[in-house]
C-alpha positions in Angstrom: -43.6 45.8 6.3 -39.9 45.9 7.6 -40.4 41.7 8.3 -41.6 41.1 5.0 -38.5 42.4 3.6 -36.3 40.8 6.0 -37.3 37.4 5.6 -37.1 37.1 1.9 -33.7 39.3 2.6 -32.5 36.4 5.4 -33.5 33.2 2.8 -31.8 34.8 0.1 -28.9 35.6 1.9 -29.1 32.0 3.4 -29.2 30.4 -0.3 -26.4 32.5 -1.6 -24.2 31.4 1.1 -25.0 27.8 0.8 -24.6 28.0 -2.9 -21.0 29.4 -1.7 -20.4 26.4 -0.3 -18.3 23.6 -2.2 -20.4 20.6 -1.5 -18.5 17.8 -2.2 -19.8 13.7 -1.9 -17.2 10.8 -2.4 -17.5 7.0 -2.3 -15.2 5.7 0.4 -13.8 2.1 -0.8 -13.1 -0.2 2.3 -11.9 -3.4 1.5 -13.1 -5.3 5.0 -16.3 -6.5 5.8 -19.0 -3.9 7.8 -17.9 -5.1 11.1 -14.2 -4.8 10.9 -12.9 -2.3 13.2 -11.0 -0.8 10.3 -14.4 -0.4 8.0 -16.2 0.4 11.3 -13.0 3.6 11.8 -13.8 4.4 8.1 -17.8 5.3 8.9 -16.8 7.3 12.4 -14.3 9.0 10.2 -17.4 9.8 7.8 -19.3 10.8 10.0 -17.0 13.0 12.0 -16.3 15.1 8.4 -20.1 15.4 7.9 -20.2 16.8 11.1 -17.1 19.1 11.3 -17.9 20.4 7.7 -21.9 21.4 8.8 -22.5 18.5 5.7 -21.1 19.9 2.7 -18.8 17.0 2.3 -20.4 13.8 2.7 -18.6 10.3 2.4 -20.5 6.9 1.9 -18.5 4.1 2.7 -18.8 0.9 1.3 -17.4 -1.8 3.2 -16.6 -5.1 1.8 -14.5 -3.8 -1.5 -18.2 -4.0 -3.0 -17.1 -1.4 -5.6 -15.1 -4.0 -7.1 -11.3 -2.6 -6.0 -10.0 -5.2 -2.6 -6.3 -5.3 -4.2 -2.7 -4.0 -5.6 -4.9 -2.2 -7.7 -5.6 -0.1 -5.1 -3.0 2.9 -5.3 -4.0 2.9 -9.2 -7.9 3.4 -8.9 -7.2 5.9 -6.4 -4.8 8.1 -8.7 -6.6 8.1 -11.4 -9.9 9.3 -9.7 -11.8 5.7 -10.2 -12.1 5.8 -6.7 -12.2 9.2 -4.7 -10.9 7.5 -1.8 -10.4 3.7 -0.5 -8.4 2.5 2.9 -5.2 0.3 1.6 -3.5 -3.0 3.0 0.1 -1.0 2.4 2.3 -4.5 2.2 -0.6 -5.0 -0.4 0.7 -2.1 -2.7 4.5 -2.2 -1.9 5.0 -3.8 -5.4 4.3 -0.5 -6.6 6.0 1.8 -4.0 7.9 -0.3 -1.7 8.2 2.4 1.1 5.1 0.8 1.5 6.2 -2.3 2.2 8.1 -1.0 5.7 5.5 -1.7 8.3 5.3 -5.1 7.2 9.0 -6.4 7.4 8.8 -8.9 10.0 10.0 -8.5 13.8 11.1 -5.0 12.7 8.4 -4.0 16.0 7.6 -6.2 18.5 4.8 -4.3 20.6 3.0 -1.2 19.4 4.8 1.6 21.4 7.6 0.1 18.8 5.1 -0.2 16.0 3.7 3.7 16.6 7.9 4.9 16.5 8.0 2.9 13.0 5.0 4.5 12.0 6.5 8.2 13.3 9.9 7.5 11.4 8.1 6.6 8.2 5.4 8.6 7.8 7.0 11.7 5.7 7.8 8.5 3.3 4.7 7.3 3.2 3.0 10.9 2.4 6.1 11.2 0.1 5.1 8.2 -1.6 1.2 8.9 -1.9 2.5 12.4 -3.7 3.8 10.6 -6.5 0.5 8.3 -7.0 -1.5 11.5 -6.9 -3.3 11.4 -3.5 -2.9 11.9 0.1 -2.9 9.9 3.6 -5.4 11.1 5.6 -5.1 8.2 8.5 -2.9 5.3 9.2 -3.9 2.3 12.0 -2.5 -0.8 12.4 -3.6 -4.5 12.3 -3.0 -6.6 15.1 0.1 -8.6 15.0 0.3 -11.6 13.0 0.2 -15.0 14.2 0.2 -18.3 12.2 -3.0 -20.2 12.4 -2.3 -24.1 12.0 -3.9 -27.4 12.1 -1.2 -29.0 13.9 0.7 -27.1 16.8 4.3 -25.2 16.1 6.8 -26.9 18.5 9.9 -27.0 16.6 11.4 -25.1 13.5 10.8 -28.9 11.9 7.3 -28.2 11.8 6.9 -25.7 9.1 8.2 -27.3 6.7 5.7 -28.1 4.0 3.1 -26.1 5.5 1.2 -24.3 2.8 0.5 -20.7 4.6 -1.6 -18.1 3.0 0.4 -15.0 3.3 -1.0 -11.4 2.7 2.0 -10.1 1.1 5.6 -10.2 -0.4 7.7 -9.8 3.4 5.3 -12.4 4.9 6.1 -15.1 1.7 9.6 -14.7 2.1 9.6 -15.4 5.7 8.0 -18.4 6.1 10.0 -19.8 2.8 13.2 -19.2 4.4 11.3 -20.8 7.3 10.7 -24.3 5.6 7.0 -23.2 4.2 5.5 -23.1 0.8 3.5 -19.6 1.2 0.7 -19.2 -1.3 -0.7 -15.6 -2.4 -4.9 -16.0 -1.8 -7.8 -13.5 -1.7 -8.8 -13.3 1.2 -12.4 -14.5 0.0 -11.4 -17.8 -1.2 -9.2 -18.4 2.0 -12.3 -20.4 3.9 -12.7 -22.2 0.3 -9.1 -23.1 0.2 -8.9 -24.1 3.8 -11.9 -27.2 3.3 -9.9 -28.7 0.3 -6.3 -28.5 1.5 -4.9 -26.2 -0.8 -4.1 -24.0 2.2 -3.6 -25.5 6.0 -2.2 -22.2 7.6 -2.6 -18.8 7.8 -0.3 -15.9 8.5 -2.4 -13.3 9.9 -4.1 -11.3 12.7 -6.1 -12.7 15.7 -8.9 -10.1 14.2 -8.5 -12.2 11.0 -9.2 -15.4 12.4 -12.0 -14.3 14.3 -13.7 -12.6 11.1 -12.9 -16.1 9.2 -14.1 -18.2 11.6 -10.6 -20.0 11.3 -11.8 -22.6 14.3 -13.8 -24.5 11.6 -10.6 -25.8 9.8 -7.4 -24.6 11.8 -7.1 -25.2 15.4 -4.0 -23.3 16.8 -2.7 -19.9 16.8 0.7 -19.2 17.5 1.8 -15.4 18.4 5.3 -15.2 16.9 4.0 -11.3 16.2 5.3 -11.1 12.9 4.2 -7.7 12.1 2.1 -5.1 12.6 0.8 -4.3 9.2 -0.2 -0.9 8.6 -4.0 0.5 6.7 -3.9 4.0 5.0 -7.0 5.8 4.2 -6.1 7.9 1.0 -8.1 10.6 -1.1 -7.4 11.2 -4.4 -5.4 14.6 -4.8 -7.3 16.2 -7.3 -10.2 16.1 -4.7 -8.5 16.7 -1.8 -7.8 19.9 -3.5 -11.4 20.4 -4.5 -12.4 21.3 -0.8 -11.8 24.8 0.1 -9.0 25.4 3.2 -11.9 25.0 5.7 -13.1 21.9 4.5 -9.8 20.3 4.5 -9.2 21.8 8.2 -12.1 20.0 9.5 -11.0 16.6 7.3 -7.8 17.0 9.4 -9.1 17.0 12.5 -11.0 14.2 11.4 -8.6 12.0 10.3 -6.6 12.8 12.8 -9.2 11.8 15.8 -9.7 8.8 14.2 -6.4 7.7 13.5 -5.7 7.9 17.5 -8.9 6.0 18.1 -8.3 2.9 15.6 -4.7 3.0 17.6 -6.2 2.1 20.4 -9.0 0.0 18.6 -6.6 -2.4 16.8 -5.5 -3.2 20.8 -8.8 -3.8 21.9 -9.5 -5.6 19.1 -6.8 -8.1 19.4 -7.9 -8.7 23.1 -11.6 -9.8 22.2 -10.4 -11.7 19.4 -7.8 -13.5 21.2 -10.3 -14.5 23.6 -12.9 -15.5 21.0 -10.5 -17.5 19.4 -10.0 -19.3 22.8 -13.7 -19.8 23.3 -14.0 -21.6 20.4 -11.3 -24.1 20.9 -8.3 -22.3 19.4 -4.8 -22.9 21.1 -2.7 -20.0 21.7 0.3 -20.4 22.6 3.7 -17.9 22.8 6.5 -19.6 19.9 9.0 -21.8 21.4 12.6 -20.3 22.1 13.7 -22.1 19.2 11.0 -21.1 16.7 11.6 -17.5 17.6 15.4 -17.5 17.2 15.2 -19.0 13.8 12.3 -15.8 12.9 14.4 -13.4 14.2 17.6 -14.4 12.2 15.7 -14.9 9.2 14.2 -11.4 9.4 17.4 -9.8 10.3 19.0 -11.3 7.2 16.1 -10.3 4.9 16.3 -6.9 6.3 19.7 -6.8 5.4 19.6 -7.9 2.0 16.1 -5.7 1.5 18.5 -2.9 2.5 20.7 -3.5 -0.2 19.1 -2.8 -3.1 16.6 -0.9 -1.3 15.1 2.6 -3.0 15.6 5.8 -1.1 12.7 6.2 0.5 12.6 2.8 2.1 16.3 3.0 3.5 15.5 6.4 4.8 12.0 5.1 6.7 14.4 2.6 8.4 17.2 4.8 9.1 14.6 6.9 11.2 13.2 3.9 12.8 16.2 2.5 14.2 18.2 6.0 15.5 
C-alpha cells in the first residue's frame, strides 16, 4: 500500500519540478560553414550547455548563415530578438559600434600572446558595447592571422599596386589602399565566383580561409604579413539571456567560458593544418620582405594615429589598455 502511494507521490513530485524548470531552446546563427572550427566551437559550446543545464536549455546551431543573417546586419537581428543568438565577424559590425573594430586594426598584435592582451584590454568595451545593442558576449576567439593570397608573388611594395584584394572589412580596405591596392568589399560566397572572372585576384584573409575556399584553384601564393587577428563574438540576445534563471546562466558561463579557452587554442592549430594544406596543394608561403613589412607597419601606425583622432570613447579607451 505504502509503494502505491509513493510512486504516484515520486512522479508527481518529479513533474512538478520539471514543470519548475525554465526550459528554454534558441537557434544559434553561425555564419561559417559546418566544418569551420569556429561553427564546429559553436556546437561543443551547445552541447556543453545541454549538458551543464541537465537539458532545459537547448541550442541548435545552424552553420552556414542558413537562417538568412551572414553580415553587418548582425548586431541588429540579434537586438531585436530576430535571432536569439549568432557568432559575429566584429570588424564586420564596427560600422555600427566601432569598439568593434579594435581587434582588427592591422599589426596592432603580432603573435597571439599579444592578440589574447588586446583581447584582455578590450573586453569590458566590447561587453560595454553589446549592452547598448541589447545583448551579451558570451565567447570571443580569434581567426588566424591574415595573409594576402595572390596570383603573382609579393616581392616589393611595387607589387600591390593595382591588385584588386577582397578585404573582409573597413581596417583591412584602408590598408592595402594606402598600400597601392584597390580593395573590393565581397561576400564571402561570391569570392570563388569573383576569383574565375578577374574581378578579384587577391585575398586578404586567414590561412583557414584559404583552405575552406580552396584558394589553390585560382591564387597561388600566400604571403604572412599577419595583418590581424580578427576577433568572433558569440552573443545572446539580452532579453533571453535574462529569461534563464541564475542557475542556468551559471552553467552557460562555464560554458562559454571552456569554450572560449579551447577555440584559443583551436584557431592555433588550425592555422598549422591549414598552412600545411595550403603547401600541399601548391601554395607558396613565404614571410614579407623587409621592405614590404616596413611600408605595413608605417602605414598602420599612421592609420592608428589618425583612427585615434576622432576616435569614440570606447575605442580610445580599448587601446589605451592595450598598449600600457
Amino acid at each position: 500500500m505504502l509503494k502505491r502511494i509513493i510512486t504516484p507521490l515520486l512522479m508527481v513530485l518529479a513533474f512538478a519540478f520539471s514543470a519548475q524548470a525554465a526550459d528554454l531552446k534558441m537557434d544559434c546563427n553561425a555564419i561559417y560553414g559546418a566544418t569551420n572550427f569556429h561553427s564546429q566551437g559553436a556546437k561543443i559550446f551547445a552541447d556543453k550547455v545541454a549538458e551543464y543545464t541537465s537539458g532545459s536549455v537547448q541550442i541548435t546551431v545552424h552553420p552556414g548563415g542558413s537562417l538568412g543573417f551572414k553580415g553587418p546586419e548582425l548586431l541588429k537581428t540579434v537586438k531585436d530578438g530576430t535571432l536569439p543568438m549568432s557568432d559575429i565577424l566584429m570588424g564586420v559590425v564596427s560600422g555600427s559600434d566601432q569598439v568593434f573594430g579594435v581587434s582588427s586594426m592591422p599589426l596592432l598584435a603580432n603573435d597571439y600572446a599579444e592578440a589574447k592582451k588586446l583581447y584582455d584590454a578590450a573586453k569590458p568595451y566590447y561587453d560595454k558595447a553589446c549592452r547598448r545593442w541589447n545583448q551579451k558576449m558570451l565567447y570571443a576567439a580569434p581567426w588566424p592571422p591574415s595573409g594576402l593570397f595572390t596570383k603573382e608573388p609579393l616581392k616589393t611594395v611595387t607589387n600591390f599596386e593595382g591588385l584588386k584584394t577582397r578585404t573582409y572589412d573597413k581596417n583591412g580596405a584602408e590598408l592595402l589602399r594606402a598600400a597601392g591596392a584597390s580593395p573590393i568589399s565581397l561576400p564571402w560566397g561570391e569570392l570563388y565566383s569573383a576569383l574565375q572572372t578577374g574581378l578579384v585576384d587577391s585575398v586578404l584573409t586567414s590561412a583557414v580561409s584559404g583552405k575552406d575556399g580552396k584558394f589553390w584553384e585560382n591564387l597561388r601564393y600566400f604571403t604572412k604579413i599577419n595583418y590581424a587577428f580578427p576577433l568572433n563574438m558569440m552573443v545572446i540576445n539580452q532579453d533571453y539571456w535574462d529569461a534563464l534563471n541564475p542557475k542556468q546562466q551559471e552553467a552557460v558561463l562555464k560554458a562559454a567560458a571552456e569554450v572560449e579557452a579551447y577555440q584559443w587554442a583551436q584557431s592555433a592549430k588550425s592555422n598549422d593544418e591549414s598552412l600545411k594544406i595550403l603547401a600541399e596543394k601548391g601554395i607558396v608561403i613565404s614571410e614579407p620582405s623587409k621592405e614590404i613589412s616596413d611600408m605595413l607597419h608605417k602605414d598602420a601606425k599612421l592609420m592608428l594615429e589618425n583612427t585615434l583622432k576622432g576616435a569614440k570613447k570606447g575605442f580610445k579607451a580599448a587601446i589605451n589598455a592595450y598598449k600600457k
